[in-house]
Backbone as numpy.savetxt, mean C-alpha at the origin, in Angstrom:
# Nx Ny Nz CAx CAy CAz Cx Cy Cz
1.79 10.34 -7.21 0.88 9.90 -8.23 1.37 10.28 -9.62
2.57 11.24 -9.67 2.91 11.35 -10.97 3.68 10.18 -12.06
3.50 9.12 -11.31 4.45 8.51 -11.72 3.41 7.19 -12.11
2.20 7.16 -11.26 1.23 6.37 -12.41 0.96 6.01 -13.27
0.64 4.59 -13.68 0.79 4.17 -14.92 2.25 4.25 -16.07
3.16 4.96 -15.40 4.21 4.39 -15.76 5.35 3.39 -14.74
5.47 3.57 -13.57 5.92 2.90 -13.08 6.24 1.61 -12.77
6.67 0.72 -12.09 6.70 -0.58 -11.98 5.78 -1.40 -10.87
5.76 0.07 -9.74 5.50 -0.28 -8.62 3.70 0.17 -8.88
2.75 0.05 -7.72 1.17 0.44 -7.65 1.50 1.88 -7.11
0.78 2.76 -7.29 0.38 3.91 -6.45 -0.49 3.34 -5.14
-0.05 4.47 -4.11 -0.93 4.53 -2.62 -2.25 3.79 -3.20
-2.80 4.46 -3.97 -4.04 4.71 -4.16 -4.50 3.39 -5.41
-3.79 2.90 -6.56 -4.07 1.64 -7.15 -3.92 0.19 -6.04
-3.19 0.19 -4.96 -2.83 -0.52 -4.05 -4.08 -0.69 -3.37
-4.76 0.39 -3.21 -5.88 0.60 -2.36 -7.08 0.13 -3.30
-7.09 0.32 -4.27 -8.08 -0.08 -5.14 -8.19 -1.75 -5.04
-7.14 -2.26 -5.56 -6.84 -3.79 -5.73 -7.10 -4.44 -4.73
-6.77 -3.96 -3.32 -6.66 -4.88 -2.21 -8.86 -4.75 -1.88
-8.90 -3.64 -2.30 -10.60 -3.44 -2.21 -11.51 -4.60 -3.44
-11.07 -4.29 -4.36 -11.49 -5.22 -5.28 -11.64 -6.80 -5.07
-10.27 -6.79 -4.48 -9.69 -8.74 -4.20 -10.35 -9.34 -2.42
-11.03 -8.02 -2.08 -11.58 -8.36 -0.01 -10.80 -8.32 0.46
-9.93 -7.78 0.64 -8.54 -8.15 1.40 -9.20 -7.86 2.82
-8.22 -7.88 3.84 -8.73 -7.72 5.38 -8.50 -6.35 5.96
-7.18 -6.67 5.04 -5.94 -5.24 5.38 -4.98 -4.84 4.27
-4.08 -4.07 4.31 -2.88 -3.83 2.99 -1.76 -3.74 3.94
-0.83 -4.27 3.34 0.75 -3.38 3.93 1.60 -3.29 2.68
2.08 -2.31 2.54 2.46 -1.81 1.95 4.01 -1.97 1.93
5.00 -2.40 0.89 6.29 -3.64 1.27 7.00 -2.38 0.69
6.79 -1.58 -0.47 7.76 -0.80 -1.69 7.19 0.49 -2.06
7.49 1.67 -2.39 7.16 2.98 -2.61 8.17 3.31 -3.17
7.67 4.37 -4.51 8.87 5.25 -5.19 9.55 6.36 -4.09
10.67 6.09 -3.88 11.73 6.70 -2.92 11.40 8.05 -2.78
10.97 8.76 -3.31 10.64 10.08 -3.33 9.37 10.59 -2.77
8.45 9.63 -2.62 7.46 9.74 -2.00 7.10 9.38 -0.71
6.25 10.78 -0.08 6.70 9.83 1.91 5.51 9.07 2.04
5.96 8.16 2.85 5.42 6.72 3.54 4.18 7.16 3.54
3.79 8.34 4.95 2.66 8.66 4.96 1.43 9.17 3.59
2.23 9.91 2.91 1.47 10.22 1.69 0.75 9.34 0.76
1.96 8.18 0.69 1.27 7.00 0.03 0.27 5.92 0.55
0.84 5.80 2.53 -0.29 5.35 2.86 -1.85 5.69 2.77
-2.08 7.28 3.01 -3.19 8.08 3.33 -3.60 7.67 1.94
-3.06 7.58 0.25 -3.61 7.21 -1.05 -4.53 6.06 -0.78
-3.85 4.85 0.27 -4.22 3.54 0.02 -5.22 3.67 0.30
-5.43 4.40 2.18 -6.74 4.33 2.56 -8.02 4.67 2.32
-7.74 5.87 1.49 -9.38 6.73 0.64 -9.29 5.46 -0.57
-8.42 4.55 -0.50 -8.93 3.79 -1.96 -9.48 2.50 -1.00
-9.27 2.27 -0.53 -9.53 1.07 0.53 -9.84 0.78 1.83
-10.21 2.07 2.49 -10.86 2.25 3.39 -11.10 1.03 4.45
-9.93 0.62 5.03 -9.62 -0.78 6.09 -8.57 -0.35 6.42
-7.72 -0.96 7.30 -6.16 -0.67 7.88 -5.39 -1.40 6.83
-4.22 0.07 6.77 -3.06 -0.19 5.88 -2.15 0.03 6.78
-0.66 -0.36 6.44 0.39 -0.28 7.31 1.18 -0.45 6.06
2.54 0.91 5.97 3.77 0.65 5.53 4.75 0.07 6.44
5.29 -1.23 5.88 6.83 -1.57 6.15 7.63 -0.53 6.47
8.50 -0.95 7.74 9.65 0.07 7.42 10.59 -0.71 7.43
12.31 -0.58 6.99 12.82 -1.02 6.71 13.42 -2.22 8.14
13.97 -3.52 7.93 14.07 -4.35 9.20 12.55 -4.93 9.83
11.35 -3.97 9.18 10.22 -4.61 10.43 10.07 -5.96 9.77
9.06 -7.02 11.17 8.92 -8.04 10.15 7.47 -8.32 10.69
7.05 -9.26 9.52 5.54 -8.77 9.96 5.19 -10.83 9.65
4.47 -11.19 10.58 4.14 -13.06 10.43 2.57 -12.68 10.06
2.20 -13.55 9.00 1.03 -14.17 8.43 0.27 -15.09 9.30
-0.65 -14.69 9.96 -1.73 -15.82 10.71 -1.36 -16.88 9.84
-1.68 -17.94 10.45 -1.53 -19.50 9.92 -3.39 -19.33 9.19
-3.70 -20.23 8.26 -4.54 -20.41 7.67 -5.36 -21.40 8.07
């Protein structure tokens, strides 16, 4: 979180906000500042958004229900 509001990327936790704001269903999480672990940033998303989040890991691939 130190890197909030300057960064390029969302924090755990702005990620979690947005996807709450917009209804989302779920979050996954594609990018994280390298220094920060997966889990840490996930656990941000979820107290902000409270639904299932999932980080990417590198190679996974993940298909979009058809609409």
């Amino acid at each position: 979180m130190e890197q909030e509001g300057r960064a390029q990327h969302l924090s755990g936790r702005q990620a979690g906000q947005l996807a709450r704001r917009l209804a989302a269903k779920e979050l996954l999480i594609t990018r994280r500042w390298p220094t920060l672990a997966a889990a840490a940033v996930a656990e941000e998303a979820v107290e902000a958004f409270d639904a299932p989040v999932q980080v990417a890991a590198d190679g996974e691939v993940f298909r979009l229900p058809d609409p």
